[in-house]
Each structure stands twice: as structure tokens, then as C-alpha cells.
C-alpha positions as CSV (number, residue, x, y, z in Angstrom):
1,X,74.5,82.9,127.9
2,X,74.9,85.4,131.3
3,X,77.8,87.6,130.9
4,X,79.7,86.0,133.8
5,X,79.8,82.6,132.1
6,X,81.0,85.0,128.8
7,X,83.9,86.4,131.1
8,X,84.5,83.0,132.8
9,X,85.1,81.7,129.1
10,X,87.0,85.0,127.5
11,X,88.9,84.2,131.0
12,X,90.0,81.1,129.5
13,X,90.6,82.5,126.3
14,X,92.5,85.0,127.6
15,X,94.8,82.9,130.6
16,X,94.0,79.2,128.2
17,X,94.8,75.7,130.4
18,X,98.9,76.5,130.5
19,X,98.2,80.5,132.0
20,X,99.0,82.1,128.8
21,X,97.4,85.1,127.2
22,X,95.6,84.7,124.0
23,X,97.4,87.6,122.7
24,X,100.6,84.9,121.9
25,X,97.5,82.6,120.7
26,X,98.4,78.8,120.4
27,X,99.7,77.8,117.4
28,X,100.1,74.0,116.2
29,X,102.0,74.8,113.0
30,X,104.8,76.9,114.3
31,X,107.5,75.3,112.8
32,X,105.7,77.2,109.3
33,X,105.1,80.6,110.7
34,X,108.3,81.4,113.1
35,X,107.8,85.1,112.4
36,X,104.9,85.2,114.4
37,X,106.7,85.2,117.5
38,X,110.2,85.9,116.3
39,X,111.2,88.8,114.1
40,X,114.6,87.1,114.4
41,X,113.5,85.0,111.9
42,X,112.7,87.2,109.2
43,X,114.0,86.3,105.8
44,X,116.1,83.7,107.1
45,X,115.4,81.8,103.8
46,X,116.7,84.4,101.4
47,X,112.5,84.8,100.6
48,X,109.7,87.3,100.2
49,X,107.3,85.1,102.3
50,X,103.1,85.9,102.5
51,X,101.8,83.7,105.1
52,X,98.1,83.6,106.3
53,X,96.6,81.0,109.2
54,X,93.6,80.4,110.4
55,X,92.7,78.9,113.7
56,X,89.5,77.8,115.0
57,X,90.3,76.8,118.7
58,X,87.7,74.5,120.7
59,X,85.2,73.7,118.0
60,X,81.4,73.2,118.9
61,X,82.5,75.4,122.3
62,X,79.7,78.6,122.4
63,X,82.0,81.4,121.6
64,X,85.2,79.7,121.0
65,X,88.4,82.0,120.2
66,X,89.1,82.7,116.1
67,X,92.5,83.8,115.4
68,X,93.7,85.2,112.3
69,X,97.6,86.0,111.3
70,X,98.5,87.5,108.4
71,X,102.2,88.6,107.5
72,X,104.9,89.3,104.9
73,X,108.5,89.9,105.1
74,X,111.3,90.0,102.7
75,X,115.1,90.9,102.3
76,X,116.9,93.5,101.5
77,X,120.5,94.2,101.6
78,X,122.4,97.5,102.1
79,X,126.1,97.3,100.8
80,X,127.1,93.8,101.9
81,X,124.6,93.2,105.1
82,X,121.6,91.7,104.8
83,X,118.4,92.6,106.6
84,X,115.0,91.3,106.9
85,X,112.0,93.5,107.2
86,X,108.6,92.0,107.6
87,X,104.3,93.4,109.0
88,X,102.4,91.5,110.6
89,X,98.4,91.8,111.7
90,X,96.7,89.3,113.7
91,X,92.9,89.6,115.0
92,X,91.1,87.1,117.5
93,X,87.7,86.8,118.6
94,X,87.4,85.5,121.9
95,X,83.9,85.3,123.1
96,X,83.0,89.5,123.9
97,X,86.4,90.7,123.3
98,X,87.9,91.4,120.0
99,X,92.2,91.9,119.9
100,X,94.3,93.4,117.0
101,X,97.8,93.8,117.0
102,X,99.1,95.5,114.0
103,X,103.3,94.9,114.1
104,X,106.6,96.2,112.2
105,X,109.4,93.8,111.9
106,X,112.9,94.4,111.7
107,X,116.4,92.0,111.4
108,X,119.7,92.2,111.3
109,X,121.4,89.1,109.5
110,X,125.0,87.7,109.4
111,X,126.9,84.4,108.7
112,X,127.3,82.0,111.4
113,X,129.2,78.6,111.4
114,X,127.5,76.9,108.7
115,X,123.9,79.4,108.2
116,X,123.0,82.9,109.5
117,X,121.9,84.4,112.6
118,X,119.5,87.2,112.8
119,X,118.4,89.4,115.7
120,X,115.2,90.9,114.9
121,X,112.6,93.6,116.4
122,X,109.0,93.8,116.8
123,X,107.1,97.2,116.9
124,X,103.7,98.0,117.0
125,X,100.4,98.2,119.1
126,X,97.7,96.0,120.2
127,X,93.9,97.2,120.6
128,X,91.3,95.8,122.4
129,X,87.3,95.8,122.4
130,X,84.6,94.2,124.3
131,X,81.7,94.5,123.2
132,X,79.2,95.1,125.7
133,X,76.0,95.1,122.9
134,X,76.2,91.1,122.8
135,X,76.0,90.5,126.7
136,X,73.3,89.3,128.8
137,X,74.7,90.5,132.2
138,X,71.5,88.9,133.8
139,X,70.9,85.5,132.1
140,X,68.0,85.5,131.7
141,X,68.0,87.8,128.1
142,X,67.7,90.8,130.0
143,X,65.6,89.9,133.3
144,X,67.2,88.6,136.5
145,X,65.5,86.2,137.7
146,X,64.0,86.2,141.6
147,X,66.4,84.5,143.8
148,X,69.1,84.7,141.6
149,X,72.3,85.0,143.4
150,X,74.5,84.2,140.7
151,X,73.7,86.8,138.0
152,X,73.5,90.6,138.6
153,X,72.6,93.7,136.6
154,X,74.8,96.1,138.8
155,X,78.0,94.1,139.2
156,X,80.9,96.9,139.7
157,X,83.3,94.6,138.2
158,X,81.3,94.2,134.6
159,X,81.6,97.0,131.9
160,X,78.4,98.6,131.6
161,X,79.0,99.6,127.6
162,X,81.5,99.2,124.9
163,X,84.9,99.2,125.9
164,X,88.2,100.2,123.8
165,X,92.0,100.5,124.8
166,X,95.1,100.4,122.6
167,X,98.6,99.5,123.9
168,X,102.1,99.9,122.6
169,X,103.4,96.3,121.9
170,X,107.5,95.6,121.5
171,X,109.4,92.2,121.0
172,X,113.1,90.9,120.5
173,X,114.3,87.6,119.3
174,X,117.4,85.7,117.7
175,X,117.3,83.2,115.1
176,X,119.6,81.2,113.7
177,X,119.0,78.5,110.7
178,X,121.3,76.6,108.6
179,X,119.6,73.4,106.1
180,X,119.5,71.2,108.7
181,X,118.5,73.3,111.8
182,X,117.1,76.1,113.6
183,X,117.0,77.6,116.9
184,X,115.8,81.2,117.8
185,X,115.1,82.7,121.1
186,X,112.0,85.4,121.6
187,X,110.4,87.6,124.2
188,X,107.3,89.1,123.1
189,X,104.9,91.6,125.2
190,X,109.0,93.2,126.3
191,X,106.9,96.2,127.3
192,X,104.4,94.6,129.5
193,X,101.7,96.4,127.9
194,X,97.9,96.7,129.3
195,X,94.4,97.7,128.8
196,X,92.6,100.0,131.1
197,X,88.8,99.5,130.9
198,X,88.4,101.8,134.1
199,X,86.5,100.6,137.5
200,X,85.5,97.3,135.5
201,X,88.8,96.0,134.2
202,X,92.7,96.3,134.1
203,X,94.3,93.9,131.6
204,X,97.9,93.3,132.2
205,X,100.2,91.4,129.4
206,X,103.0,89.6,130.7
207,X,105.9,89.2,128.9
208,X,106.0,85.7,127.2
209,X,109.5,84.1,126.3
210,X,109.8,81.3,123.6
211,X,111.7,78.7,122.5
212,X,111.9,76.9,119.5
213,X,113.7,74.5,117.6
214,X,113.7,71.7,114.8
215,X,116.3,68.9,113.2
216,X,116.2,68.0,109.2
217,X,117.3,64.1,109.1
218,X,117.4,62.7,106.0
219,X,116.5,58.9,106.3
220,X,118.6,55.8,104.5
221,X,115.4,56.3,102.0
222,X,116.5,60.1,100.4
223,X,112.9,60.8,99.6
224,X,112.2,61.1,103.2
225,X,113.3,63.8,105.9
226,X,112.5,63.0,109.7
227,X,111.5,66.8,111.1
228,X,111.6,66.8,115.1
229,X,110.9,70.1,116.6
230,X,110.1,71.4,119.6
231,X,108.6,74.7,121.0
232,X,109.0,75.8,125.1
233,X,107.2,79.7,126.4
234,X,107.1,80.6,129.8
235,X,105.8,83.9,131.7
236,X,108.1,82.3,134.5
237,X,104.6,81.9,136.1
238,X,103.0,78.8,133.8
239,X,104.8,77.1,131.1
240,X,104.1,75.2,128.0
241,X,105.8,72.7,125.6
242,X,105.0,71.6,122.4
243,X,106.8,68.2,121.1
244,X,106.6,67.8,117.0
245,X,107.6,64.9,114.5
246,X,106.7,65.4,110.6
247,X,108.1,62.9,107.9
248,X,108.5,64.4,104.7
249,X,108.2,62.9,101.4
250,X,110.4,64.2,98.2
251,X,110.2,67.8,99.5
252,X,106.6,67.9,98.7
253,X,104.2,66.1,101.2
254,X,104.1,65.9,104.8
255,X,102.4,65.2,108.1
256,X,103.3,64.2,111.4
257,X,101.9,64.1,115.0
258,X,102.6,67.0,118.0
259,X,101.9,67.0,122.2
260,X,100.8,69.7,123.8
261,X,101.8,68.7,126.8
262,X,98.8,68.5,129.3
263,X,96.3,69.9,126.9
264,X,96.0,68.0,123.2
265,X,97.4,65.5,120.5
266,X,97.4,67.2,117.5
267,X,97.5,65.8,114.0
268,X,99.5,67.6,111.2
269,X,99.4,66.9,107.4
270,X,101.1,69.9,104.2
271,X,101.4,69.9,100.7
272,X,103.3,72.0,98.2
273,X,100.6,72.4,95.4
274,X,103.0,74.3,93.2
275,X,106.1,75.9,93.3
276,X,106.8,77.6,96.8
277,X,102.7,77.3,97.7
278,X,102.5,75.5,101.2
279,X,99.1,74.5,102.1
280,X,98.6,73.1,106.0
281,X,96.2,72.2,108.3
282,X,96.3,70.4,112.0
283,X,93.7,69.3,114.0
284,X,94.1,69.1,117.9
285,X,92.3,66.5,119.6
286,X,92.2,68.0,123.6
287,X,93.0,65.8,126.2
288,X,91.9,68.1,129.0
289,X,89.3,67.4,131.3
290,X,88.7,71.5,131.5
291,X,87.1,71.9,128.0
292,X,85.1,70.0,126.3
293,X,85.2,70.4,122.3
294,X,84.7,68.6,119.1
295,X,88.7,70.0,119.1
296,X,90.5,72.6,117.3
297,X,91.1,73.5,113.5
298,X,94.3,75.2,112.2
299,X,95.2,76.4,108.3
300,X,97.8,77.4,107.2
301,X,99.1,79.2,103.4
302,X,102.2,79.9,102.8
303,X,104.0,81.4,99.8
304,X,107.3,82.0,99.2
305,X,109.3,83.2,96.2
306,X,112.4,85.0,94.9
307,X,112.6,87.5,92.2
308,X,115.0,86.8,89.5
309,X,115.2,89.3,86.4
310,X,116.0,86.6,84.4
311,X,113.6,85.4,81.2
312,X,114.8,81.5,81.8
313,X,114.2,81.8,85.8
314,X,111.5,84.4,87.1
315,X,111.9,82.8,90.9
316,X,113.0,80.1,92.8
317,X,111.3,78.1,95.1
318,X,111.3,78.0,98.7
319,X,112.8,75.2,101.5
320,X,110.8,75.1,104.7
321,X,113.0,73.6,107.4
């Protein structure tokens, strides 16, 4: 594949169909990882949480974006406030260019009406590689061919060897969560923070503002819960919105059907193999004309648990909203 084709892709990648930079990569199964994008949200359910997710975006697309998240957090208390402090490292793949963002969470928690609200704190950097030994900057592996307008070997505007930049990453956000609902509030990339790559490239990271929510309704049937959520992010350039619905059953299975608006359907199906063990995974079915995939693949694992120093009770399990 010629390298402009590469870029035109990690240029999709990078700005996907609603504008946004992969480095706040899509997520289908938000309403399981709110951490991710709001350090607000740390702890909220009185938890040490591990959480791990895997997403394959575009399927069957040559050099389709990989994402990986993992993250922990726990509680803590200090007199009688409660805190949350939580890490977090993602890595994506995106055609030539490699991302890693390596984050420290903080949050501040404190009753509100009927739950708690916490105001949380993201700090950390993100680095960035492309890696010029995979690219074919003529198309023709290595040979530009005669007459050949499209592909050239001395383009200014293409890095002519491995290229590496690191940038310092911050993020706010406020989170508030009862049993029945949640809210929280986040701006991510608060710094604006960017990549310098010299004459070839200049990578410029917009802040990115989010909004989520979600609604427990427990149906005339008490072994079913009705879980609408939604999530909204904006630049204030290009937007995107993200409608859920997941049924419950008996606190243990799920699944339930998402819109992405303008870019996919997504299917959504979880089970709680034991105690505090989530297991998800979604599948999103595109429904843009732009690319053309056998759709994408999400997992997600999720742990949860509670210390006690008890013999009778070691830990108690978790409640995902």
C-alpha cells in the first residue's frame, strides 16, 4: 500500500467520520469503563475496579486501528472524605502510527442528594510514533512508477524515517452516581497538547468535551432493569452522540442495542461469570458509506471487588449502573 493511502487511512483514524481524534478512541461499552474519559468517576462504587478492553475498529480494513485500555482505581479515605485514585494506559495502532498515553487519576468525593459527586483529575503524557520502516512512500514496493503523478519518493510533507514525540496530557471531569443514575461531565486533551514531527508533520489535539448519562428502571417484572444511556463529545468543531438501551436480567445478564448516530448500529450483550467478573463484548455494524468493513469488535473485562477483613466475608460484589 503507497504511503499516501497509509496517511489517507491513519487520517481517518486519526480525525474518524464525526472529526474526532483517535486519541479519545470510540468506545461502544462506555457505560462499563466511565473512567476512561472521566476521572470524576473514580471509585464512585465504593470498589477497587481492574478493567481491560479491547477494540478492533473496522475489521477486514488493511491496517485498521487496535485500541487497548487498561486501568485500575480504588478508594481511599483520609479522616472522613473519601477520595478515588485510579492509572490508566491505553495503546492504539492505527495504520503507521503507534499512540500511548500513560495517565494518573485523582477524585475528590462527597454526598449529594441521594449518591456522591466526585470531581476528578487526569495527569499524564501521551507519545507518539510513526514508523517510517513499514512504508512504501512510492507504491510500487519501493519503485515509482513512470508517469506516476500520484506517488512520490521526495514529498516534503512525508517523514522520511522514524518519528517520535511525547506530550503532556491533562483532563477534568465531574461525576455524580446514585443506584439509579449517573451523569458526569469531562474535558479531556484540557492542555491542547501536540506532536511535532518537524517539516513533515504538526499534530494538534483538540480538547474533546463529553457527556454521559444513564437511567436504572426496574420493570413490573423485578428480574429485569431497563438501562437507557446516552453519551454526547464535541471539539465544538464536529460532534457525536451515542444512544444506548440494555435490559438486564437478575443482575447477571445483559444486552441491548446502541446508534452511533451517522456512523453504526452496534449490538451489545455482558455476563457476570462470577462474583464481580464482567465479561462484554459489542459488535458495531457501520452504516457509513465512507468505510467499508466486516464492522468492528469491542471486549470488555471488568473486575470489581472490596476487601473485607472478615473470615465470613472476604469481598463484596460489585453493581454496574
Amino acid at each position: 500500500m503507497g504511503i499516501k493511502r497509509e496517511l489517507i487511512i491513519c487520517f481517518i483514524a486519526l480525525f474518524p467520520i464525526s472529526g474526532f481524534a483517535q486519541f479519545d478512541a470510540q468506545r461502544t461499552q462506555y457505560m462499563y469503563s466511565p473512567t476512561a474519559v472521566n476521572p470524576g468517576a473514580l471509585a464512585s462504587n465504593d470498589m477497587l475496579n481492574v478493567l481491560g478492553v479491547y477494540r478492533l475498529q473496522w475489521a477486514g480494513f488493511s491496517n485498521a486501528p487496535k485500541d487497548v485500555i487498561v486501568s485500575a482505581d480504588m478508594p481511599f479515605t483520609i479522616g472522613d472524605t473519601k477520595h478515588g485514585i485510579g492509572v490508566s494506559f491505553q495503546d492504539e495502532n492505527i495504520g503507521l502510527f503507534e499512540n500511548q498515553t500513560f495517565i494518573f487519576q485523582y477524585a475528590y468525593r462527597f454526598p449529594l442528594w441521594k449518591g456522591n459527586l466526585g470531581l476528578g483529575l487526569n495527569l499524564g503524557f501521551i507519545d507518539q510514533s510513526f514508523d517510517y520502516g513499514k512504508a512504501d512512500v512510492t507504491g510500487n514496493k519501493g519503485s515509482v512508477v513512470d508517469g506516476d503523478s500520484y506517488h512520490s519518493d521526495e514529498d516534503p510533507m512525508i517523514p522520511t524515517s522514524d518519528q517520535n514525540d511525547m506530550a503532556f496530557a491533562a483532563g477534568f471531569g465531574a461525576y455524580y452516581s446514585d443506584t439509579k443514575l449517573f451523569i458526569g461531565l469531562s474535558v479531556l486533551n484540557l492542555n491542547r497538547p501536540s506532536f511535532d514531527f518537524g517539516e513533515a508533520e504538526k499534530v494538534d489535539i483538540p480538547q474533546v468535551f463529553y457527556l454521559e448519562s444513564g437511567y436504572d428502571f426496574t420493570l413490573s417484572n423485578e428480574d429485569y432493569h431497563m438501562k437507557p444511556s446516552v453519551m454526547l463529545k464535541t471539539d465544538f468543531s464536529s460532534s457525536q452522540a451515542v444512544f444506548s438501551d440494555l435490559v438486564e436480567y437478575k443482575k447477571k445478564y445483559s444486552g441491548g442495542i446502541s446508534y452511533r448516530w451517522g456512523d453504526s448500529f452496534d449490538f451489545l450483550i455482558g455476563m457476570r461469570l462470577l462474583d464481580g467478573l464482567f465479561v462484554g463484548y459489542s459488535y458495531d455494524l457501520p452504516v457509513s458509506g465512507m468505510i467499508s468493513s466486516g464492522g468492528s469488535h469491542e471486549f470488555c473485562l471488568r473486575y470489581a471487588f472490596k476487601p473485607e477483613f472478615s473470615k465470613k466475608n472476604k469481598y463484596k460484589s460489585e453493581r454496574i449502573l
